[in-house]
C-alpha positions in Angstrom: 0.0 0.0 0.0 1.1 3.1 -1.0 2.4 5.7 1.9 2.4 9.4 0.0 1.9 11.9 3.1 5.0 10.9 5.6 5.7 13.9 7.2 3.7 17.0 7.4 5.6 20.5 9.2 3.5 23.5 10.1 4.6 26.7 11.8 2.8 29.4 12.2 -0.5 28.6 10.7 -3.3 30.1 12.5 -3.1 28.3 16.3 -0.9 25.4 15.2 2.6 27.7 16.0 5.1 24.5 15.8 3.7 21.3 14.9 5.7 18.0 12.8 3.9 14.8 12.5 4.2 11.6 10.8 1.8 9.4 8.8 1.3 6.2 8.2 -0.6 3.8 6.1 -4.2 3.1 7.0 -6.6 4.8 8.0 -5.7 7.9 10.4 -8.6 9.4 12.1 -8.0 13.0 13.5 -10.4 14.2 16.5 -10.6 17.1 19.3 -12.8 19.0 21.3 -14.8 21.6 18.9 -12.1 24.6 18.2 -9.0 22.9 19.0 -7.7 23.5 15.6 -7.9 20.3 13.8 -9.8 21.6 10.8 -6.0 23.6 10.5 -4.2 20.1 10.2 -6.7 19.7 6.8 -6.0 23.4 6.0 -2.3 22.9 6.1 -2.9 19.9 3.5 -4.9 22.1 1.1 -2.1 24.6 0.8 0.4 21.5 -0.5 -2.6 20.8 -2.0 -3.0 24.2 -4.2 -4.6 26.6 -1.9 -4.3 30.1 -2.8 -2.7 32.2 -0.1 -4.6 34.0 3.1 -2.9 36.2 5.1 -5.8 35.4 7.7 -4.3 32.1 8.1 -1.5 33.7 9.4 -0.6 33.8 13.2 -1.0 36.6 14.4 2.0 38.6 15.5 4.2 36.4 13.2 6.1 37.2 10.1 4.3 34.7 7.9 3.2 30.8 7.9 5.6 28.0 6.4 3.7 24.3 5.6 5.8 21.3 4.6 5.1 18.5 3.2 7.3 15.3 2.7 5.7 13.1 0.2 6.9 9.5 -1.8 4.6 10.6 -5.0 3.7 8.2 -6.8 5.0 6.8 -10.3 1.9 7.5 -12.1 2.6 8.9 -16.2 0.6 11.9 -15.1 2.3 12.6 -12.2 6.2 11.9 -14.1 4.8 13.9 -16.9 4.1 17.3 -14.9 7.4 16.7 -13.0 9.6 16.5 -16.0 7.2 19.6 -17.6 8.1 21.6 -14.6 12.0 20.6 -14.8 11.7 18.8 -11.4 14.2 16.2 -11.3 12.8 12.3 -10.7 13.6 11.8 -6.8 13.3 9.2 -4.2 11.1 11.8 -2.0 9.7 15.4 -2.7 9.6 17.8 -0.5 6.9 20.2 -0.7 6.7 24.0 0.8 4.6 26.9 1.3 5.5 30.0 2.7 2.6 32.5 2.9 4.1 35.8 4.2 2.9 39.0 5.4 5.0 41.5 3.5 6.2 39.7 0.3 4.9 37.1 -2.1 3.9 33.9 -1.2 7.0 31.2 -2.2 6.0 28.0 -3.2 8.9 25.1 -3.7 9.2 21.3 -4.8 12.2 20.1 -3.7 13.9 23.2 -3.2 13.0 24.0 -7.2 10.3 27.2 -7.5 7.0 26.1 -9.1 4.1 28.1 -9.9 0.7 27.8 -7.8 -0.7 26.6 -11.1 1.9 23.9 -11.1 1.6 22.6 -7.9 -2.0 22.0 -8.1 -1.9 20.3 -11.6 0.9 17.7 -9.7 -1.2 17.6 -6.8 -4.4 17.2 -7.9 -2.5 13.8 -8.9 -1.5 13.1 -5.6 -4.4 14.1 -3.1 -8.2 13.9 -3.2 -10.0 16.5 -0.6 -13.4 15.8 0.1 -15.5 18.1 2.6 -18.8 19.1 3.1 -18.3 21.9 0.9 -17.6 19.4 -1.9 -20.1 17.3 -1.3 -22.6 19.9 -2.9 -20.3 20.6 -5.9 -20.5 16.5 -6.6 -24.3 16.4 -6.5 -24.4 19.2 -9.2 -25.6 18.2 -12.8 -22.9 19.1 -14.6 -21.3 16.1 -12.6 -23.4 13.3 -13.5 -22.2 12.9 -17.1 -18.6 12.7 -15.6 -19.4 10.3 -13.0 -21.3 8.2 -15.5 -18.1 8.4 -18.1 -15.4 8.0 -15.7 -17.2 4.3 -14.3 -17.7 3.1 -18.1 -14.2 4.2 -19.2 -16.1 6.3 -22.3 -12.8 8.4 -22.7 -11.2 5.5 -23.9 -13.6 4.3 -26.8 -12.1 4.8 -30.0 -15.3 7.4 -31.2 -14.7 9.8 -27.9 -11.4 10.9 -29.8 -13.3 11.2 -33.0 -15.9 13.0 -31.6 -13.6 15.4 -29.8 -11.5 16.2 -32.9 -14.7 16.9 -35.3 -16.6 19.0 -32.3 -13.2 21.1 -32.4 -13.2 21.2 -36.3 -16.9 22.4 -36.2 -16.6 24.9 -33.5 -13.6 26.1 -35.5 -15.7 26.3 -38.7 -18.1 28.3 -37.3 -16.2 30.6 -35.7 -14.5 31.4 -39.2 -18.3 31.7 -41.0 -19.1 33.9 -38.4 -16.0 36.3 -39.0 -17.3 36.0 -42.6 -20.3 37.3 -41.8 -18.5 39.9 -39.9 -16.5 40.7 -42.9 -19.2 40.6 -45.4 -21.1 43.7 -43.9 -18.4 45.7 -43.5 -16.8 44.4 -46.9 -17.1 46.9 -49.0 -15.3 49.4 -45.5 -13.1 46.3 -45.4 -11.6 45.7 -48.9 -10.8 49.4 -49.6 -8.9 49.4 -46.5 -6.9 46.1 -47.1 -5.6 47.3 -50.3 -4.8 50.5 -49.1 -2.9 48.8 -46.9 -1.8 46.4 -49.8 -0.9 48.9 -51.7 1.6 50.9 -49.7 3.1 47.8 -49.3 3.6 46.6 -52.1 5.0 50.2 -53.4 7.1 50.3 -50.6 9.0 46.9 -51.9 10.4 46.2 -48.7 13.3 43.0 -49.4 14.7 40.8 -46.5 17.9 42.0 -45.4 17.4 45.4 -46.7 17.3 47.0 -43.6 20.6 46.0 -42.3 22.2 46.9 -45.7 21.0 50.6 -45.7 22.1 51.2 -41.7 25.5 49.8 -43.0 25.7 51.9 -46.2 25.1 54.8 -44.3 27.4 54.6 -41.5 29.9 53.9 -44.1 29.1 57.1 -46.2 28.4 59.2 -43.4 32.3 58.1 -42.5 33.5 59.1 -45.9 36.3 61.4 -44.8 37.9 59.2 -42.2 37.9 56.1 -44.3 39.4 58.0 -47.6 42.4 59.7 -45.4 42.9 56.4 -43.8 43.4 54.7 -46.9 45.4 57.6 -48.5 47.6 57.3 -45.8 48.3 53.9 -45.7 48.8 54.1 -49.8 51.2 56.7 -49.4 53.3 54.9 -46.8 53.4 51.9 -48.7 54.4 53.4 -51.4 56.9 55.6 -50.5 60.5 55.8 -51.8 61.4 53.6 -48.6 58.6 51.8 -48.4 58.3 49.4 -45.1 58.4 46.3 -47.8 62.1 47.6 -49.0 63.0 47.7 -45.5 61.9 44.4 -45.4 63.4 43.0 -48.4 67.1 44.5 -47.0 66.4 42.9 -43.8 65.7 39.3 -45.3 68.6 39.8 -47.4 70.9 40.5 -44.2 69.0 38.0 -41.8 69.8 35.5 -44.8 73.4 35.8 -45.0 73.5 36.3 -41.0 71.6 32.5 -40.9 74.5 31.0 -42.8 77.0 31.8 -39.6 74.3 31.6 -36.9 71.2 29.0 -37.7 69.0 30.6 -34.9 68.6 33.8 -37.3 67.0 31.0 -39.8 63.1 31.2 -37.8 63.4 34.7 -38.3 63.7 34.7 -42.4 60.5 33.0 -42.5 58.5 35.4 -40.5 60.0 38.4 -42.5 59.4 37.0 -46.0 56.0 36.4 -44.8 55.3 39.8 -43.9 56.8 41.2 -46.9 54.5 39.3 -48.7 51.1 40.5 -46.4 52.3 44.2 -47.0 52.3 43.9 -50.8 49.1 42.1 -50.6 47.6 45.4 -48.4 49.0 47.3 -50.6 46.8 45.8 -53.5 43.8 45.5 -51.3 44.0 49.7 -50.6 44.9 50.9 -53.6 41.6 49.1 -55.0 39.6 50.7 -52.2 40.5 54.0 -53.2 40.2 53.2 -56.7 36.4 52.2 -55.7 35.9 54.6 -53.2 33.5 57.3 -54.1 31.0 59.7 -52.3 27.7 60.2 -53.4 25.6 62.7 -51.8 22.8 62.0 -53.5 23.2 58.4 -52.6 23.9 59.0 -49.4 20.6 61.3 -49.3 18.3 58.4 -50.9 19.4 56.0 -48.5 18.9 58.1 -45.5 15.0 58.7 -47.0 14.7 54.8 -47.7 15.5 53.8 -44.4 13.3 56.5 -42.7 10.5 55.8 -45.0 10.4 51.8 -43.4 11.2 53.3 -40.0 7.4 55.4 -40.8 6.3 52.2 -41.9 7.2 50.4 -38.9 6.1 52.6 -36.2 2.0 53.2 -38.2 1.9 49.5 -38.0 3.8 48.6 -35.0 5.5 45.7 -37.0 9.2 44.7 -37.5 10.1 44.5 -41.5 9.5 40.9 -41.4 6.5 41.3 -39.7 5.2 44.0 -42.3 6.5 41.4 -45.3 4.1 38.6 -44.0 1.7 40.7 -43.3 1.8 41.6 -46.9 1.2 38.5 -48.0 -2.0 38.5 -45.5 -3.7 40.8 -46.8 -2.8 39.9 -50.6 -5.0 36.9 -49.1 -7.6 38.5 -47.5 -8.4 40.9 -50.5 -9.1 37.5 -52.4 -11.0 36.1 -49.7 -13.2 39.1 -49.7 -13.1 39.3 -53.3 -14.2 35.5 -53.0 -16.5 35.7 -49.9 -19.3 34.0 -51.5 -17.2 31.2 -52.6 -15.4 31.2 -49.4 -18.8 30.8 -47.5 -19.8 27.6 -50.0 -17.0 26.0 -48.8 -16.7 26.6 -45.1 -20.4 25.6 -44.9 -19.5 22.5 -47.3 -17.0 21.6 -45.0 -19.3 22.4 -41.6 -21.7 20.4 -42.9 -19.6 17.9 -42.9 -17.9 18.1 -39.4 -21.7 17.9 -38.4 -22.6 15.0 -39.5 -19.2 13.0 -38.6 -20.1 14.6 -34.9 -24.1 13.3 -35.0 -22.7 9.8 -35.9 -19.6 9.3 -33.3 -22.0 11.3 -30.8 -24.8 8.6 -31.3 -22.1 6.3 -30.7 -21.6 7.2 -27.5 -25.3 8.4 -26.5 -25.8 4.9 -27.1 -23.1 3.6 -25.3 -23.9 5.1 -21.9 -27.7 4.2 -22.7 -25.8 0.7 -23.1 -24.0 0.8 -19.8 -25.1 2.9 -17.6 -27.3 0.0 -15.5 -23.6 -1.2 -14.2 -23.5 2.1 -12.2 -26.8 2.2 -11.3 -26.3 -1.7 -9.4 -23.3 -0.5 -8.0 -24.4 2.6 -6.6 -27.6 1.0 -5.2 -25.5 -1.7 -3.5 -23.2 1.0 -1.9 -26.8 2.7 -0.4 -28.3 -0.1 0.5 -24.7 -0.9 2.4 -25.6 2.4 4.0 -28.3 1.5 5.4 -30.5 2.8 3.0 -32.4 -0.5 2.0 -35.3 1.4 0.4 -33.1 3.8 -1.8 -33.6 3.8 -5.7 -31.6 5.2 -8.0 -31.5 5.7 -11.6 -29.4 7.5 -14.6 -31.4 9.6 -16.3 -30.2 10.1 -20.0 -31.4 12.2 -22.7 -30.5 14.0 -25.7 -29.3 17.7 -25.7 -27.4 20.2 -27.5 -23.8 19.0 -28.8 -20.9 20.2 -26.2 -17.2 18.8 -26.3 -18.8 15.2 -24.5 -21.8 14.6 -27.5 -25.4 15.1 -27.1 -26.0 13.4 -23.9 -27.3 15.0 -21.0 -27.3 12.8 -17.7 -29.2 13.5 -14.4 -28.5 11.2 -11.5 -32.0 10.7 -9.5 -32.9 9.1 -6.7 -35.3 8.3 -4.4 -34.1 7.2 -0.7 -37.5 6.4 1.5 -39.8 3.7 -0.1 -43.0 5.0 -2.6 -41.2 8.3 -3.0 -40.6 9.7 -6.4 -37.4 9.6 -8.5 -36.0 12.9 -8.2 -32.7 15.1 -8.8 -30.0 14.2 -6.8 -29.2 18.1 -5.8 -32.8 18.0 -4.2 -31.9 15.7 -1.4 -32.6 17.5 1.8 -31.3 15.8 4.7 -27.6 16.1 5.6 -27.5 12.6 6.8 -28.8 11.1 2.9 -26.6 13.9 0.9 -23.6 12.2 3.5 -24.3 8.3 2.6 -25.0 9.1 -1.1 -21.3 10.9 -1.3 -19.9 8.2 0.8 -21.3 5.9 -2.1 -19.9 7.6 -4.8 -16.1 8.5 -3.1 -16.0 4.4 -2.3 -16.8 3.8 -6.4 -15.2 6.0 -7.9 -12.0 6.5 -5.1 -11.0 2.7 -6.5 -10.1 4.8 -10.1 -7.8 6.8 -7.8 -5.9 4.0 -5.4 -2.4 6.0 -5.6 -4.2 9.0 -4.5 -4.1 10.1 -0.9 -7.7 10.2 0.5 -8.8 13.5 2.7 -12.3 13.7 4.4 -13.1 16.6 6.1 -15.9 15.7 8.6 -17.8 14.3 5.8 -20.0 12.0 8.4 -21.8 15.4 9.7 -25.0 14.7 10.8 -25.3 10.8 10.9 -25.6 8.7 13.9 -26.3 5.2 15.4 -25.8 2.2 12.8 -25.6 4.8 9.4 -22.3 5.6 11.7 -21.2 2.2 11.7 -22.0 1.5 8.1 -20.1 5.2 7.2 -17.0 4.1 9.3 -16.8 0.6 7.9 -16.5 1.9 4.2 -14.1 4.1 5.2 -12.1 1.2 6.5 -12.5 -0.4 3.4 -11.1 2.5 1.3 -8.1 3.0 3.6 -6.9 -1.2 2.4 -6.1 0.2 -0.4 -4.9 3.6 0.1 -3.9 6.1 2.9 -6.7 7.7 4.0 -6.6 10.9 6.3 -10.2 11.8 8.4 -11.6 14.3 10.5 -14.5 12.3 12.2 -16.9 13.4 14.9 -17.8 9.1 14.7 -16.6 7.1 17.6 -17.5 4.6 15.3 -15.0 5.5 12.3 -12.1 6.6 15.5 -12.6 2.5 16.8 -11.7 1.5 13.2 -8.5 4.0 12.7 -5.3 2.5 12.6 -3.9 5.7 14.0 -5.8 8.0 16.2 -4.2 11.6 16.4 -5.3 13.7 19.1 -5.6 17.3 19.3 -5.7 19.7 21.8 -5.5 23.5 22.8 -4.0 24.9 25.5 -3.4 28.9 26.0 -0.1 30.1 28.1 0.9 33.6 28.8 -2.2 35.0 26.6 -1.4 32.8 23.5 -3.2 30.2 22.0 -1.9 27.1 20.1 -2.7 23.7 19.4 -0.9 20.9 19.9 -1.4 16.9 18.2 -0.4 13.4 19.3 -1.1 9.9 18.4 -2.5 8.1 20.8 -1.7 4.5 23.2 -4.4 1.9 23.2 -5.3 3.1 26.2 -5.7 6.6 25.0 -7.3 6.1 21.9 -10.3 4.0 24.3 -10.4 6.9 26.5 -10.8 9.6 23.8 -13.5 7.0 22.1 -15.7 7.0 25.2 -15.5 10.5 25.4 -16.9 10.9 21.8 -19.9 8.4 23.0 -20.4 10.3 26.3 -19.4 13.7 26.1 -16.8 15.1 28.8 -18.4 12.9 31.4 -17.2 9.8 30.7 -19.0 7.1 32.7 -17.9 3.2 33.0 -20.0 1.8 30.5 -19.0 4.5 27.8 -15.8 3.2 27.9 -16.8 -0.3 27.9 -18.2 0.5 24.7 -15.3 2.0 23.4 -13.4 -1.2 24.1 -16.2 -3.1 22.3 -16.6 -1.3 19.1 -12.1 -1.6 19.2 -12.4 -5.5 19.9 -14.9 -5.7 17.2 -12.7 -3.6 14.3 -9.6 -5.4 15.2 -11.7 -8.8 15.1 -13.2 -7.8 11.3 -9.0 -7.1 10.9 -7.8 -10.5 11.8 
């Protein structure tokens, strides 16, 4: 069984001022007196989790909150993929940390590597599953259903899913360029005189690639003129002067020559001279033709100057580099034909829509008909996982029935149910009591929480408002989920503390005007203690505790 939450760190986060604790596999139920801060433990979670920043979370009087996390990820292709897209190196363990601050920006940080809040939630949302009482009405919603239903039948994976995806993307496409046409067709006349005005200072302008470059370097060279002639001259007359530096050189060689016949050191030196002989003459050559070539044009100097200001105009009305303005050319050369074309245009886009449409209708009915098809096997299982609840009397149903085309078909699906016997079917969101709205999520999370065994499982008080042997059932299923995965629980349920494998305590205590909290797992004997005191209150009497030993004998009998 996977392990992914090992140590969690929290300083400074609301009234938990220094807390580290370690986790286990199992179940791990959390409980407290009301207040004593263990809905922060969760809170702490969320923020590894993807939580935006509140400074109210803060402590007060502190400088800012830090939450770690040390987690063994798991080796999912999801999860490797956003690693590696995030340029987190693979690692044994990752260490996760938030600092939310008072004065500065929040600094969020896997494995000492800065990620984005974006980020981390994409990677954890691949690690942890958080479900609370504020989620449970977000499930129930409609828009759920169909996702619910898709996810149990593996719909996402049927060859016509992809099909129907790509052509629903083709159509939208299509009609977003029709309607553009439409767009352009009553302004068109406004339009097409505008596009070849456009056009045609363009095209007058003949603007060539390079050209730019070339005309700053012509000038500068122009606009140098003077100092580049005199330089030349000079050089020119030097070289060829009546002792020009190559006859000194030639002289030299010719004493350096008969100097290597009596001392063969001089011989490395002969080469080097000769060599540079040879370079003058050849620079020589070179600026002679220079000056030959070399000649100032004003007028040329002039036309370039008005070229290159012309393009910089050119540049700064449209707001476009010269490449930018050559493409853009070519743009409109194909716009002006488009709206030259429009009604030709239009008889092919709607060709072509027509036939994204019907290539949707028919992979679209394929799957309308698949979940018509399938959807019984969640129905059973659902109804099994009530009537496990303690619900024997509950029905439930899919409800399926053709709508308007969005990126999953034409199918819309409405989960109904009816919970007390001779009752109506009716919309899942309409279920009144806290207790029902409780089981029913229970339900789903235990179906659809076996798509998700590498996941770590959160539950935040999700057993509100259920007592007696609903309690029991609701603290055996969440048994069962924890086999297979870590599961993490803030329970009110003596019945759900008897089955944890760890039970971590939390208390508050205040010292010199200060309040914190503080957590610790608790001995056999402890964990009976604080079980009685959830049957009995404060008061705990003999036979509370007596019970508390019971319902323990009786999980860690269903264990062995």
């Amino acid at each position: 069984m996977f392990i992914l939450l090992i140590r969690l760190k929290i300083k400074n986060l609301a009234v938990l001022e220094d807390i580290e604790l370690d986790f286990d596999s199992g179940l791990t139920i959390i409980s407290g007196e009301s207040g004593s801060g263990k809905s922060m433990i969760i809170e702490a979670i969320r923020y590894l989790y993807g939580k935006r920043a509140s400074m109210e979370d803060i402590r007060y009087e502190t400088k800012g909150a830090v939450i770690e996390g040390v987690f063994d990820l798991p080796s999912t292709g999801a999860v490797q993929h956003l690693l590696k897209e995030n340029d987190i190196p693979e690692d044994e363990l990752y260490i996760i940390r938030r600092e939310i601050m008072q004065n500065r920006k929040s600094i969020i940080k896997i494995n000492s590597r800065m990620v984005t809040l974006g980020a981390l939630k994409e990677i954890m949302s691949e690690v942890i599953s958080i479900h609370s009482q504020s989620s449970q009405s977000e499930a129930l919603e409609y828009g759920q259903h169909i996702l619910y239903l898709d996810r149990y039948i593996d719909l996402e994976n049927r060859p016509s899913f992809k099909k129907y995806r790509q052509n629903h993307q083709k159509y939208k496409a299509l009609e977003a360029k029709i309607k553009e046409l439409e767009y352009k067709d009553k302004n068109r006349v406004q339009q097409l005189q505008m596009y070849r005005h456009q056009f045609d200072e363009l095209e007058e302008m003949g603007l060539e690639e390079g050209e730019e470059d070339k005309l700053i370097e012509d000038i500068g060279y122009l606009d140098n003129y003077e100092k580049i002639n005199s330089s030349l001259s000079l050089i020119s007359n030097q070289l060829s002067a009546e002792y020009a530096p190559q006859t000194m050189l030639y002289d030299i060689t010719n004493h350096i020559e008969t100097l290597s016949n009596f001392d063969e050191s001089y011989k490395e030196f002969n080469d080097i001279l000769v060599e540079s002989y040879h370079l003058l003459n050849e620079l020589d050559s070179k600026v002679s033709s220079d000056l030959s070539a070399l000649d100032y044009d004003e007028e040329t100097l002039n036309f370039k100057q008005s070229r290159l200001s012309s393009i910089n105009s050119l540049k700064r009305k449209y707001n476009m580099t010269v490449d930018e303005l050559m493409d853009y050319q070519i743009k409109l050369e194909r716009d002006i034909a488009e709206l030259d074309n429009i009604a030709q245009s239009f008889e092919i886009l709607q060709e072509d829509r027509e036939k994204a449409l019907k290539e949707m209708e028919h992979h679209a009915k394929d799957l309308h008909d698949y979940r018509v098809e399938q959807k019984h096997f969640l129905e059973t299982r659902i109804k099994k996982e009530l009537h496990d609840l303690d619900m024997p009397a509950a029905d439930f149903e899919i409800g399926i029935s053709e709508a308007n085309f969005d990126e999953r078909g034409y199918t819309a699906v409405e989960f109904l149910i009816s919970t007390n016997a001779g009752e109506p079917l009716k919309s899942m969101n309409r279920i009144a009591s806290g207790g029902e709205i409780a089981r029913v999520m229970l339900a789903l999370r235990t179906i659809f929480t076996e798509f998700d065994a590498q996941t770590l499982l959160i539950l935040d008080e999700i057993d509100t408002g259920v007592s007696g042997q609903v309690a029991t059932r609701m603290a055996q299923k969440m048994a069962r989920l924890s086999k297979t995965r870590q599961v993490i629980s803030i329970s009110h349920l003596p019945q759900a503390a008897a089955m944890a494998d760890h039970h971590l305590y939390i208390t508050k205590e205040t010292s010199d005007h200060r309040t914190s909290s503080h957590a610790k797992y608790l001995n056999q004997d402890e964990h009976a203690y604080e079980i009685a005191r959830m049957l009995s209150g404060s008061d705990i009497s003999a036979a509370a505790l007596e019970n508390a030993k019971t319902l323990i004998k009786a999980k860690n009998e269903e264990t062995h």
